[in-house]
C-alpha positions in Angstrom: 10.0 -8.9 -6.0 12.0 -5.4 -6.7 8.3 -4.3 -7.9 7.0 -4.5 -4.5 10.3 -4.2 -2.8 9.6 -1.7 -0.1 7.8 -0.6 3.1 5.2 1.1 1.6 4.4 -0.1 -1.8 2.2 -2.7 -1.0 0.4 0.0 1.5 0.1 2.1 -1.4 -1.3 -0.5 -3.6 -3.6 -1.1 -1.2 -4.6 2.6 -0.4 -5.3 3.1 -4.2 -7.4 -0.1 -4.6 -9.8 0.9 -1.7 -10.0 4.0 -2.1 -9.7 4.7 -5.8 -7.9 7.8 -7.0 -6.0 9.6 -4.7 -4.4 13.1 -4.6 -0.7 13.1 -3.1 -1.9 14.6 0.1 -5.1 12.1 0.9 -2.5 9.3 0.2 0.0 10.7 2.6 -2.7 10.9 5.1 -3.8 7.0 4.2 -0.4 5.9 4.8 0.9 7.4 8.6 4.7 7.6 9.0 5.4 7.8 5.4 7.5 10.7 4.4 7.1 12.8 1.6 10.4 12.3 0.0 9.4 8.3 0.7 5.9 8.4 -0.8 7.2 10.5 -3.9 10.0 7.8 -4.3 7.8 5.2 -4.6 5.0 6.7 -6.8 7.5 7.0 -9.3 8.9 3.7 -9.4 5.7 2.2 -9.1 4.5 4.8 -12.3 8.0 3.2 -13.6 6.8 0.1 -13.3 3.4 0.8 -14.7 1.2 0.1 -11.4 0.2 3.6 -10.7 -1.1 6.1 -13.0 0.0 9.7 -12.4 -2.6 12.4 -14.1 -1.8 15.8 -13.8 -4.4 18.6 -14.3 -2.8 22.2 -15.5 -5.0 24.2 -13.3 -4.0 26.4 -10.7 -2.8 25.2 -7.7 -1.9 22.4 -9.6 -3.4 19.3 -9.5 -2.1 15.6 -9.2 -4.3 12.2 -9.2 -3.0 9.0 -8.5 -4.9 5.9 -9.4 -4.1 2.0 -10.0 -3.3 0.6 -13.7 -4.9 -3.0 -14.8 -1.4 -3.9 -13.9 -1.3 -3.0 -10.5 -4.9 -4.3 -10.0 -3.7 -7.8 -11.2 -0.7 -7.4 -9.0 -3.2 -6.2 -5.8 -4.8 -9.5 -6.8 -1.8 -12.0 -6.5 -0.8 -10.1 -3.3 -4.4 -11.0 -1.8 -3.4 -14.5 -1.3 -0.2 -13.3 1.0 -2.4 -11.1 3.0 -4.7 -13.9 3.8 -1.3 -15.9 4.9 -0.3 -12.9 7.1 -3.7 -12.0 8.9 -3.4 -16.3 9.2 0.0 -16.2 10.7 -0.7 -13.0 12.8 -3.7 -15.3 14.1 -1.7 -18.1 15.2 1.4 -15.9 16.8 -1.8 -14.3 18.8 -2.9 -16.8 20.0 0.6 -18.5 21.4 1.6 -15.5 22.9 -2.1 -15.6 25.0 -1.4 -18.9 25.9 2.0 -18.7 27.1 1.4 -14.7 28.6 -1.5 -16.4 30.7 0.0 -17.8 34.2 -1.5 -21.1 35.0 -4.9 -22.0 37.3 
């Protein structure tokens, strides 16, 4: 669980599978409300951890491409299950609140 611990690692895993390899800026701009100092944070645990891939280019201005591992593919894999649980649960809390929100005929 500490490798997905987090608001926005399984956003970023999810930006990165996609939409492929990302530069710092177009993933900043996937994930709105993320801070720099928070999206930095986790791209380098997440490189830690061996999910992301960081390639630098020396070039001027420098350049800085993100892009999944096979290990956080596989990992974007297991999570699919969860996310079909939660667009499920999101479903049926939906659907109770229309039914209770609605007054009677």
């Amino acid at each position: 669980m500490d490798v997905v611990a987090g608001k926005w690692k399984s956003l970023i895993l999810w930006e990165l599978h996609h939409h492929g390899t990302r530069r710092f800026a177009e993933l900043r701009r996937g994930l709105p409300g993320v801070s720099e100092k928070m999206l930095i944070q986790h791209l380098r645990e997440m490189e830690e951890d061996g999910l992301v891939h960081r390639e630098v280019y020396r070039e001027v201005p420098p350049k800085v491409e993100y892009s999944l591992t096979e290990h956080g593919v596989s990992l974007n894999a297991a999570l699919a299950s969860l996310g079909t649980w939660g667009t499920e649960r999101i479903r049926r809390i939906g659907a109770e609140k229309v039914s209770t929100d609605v007054a009677p005929t």
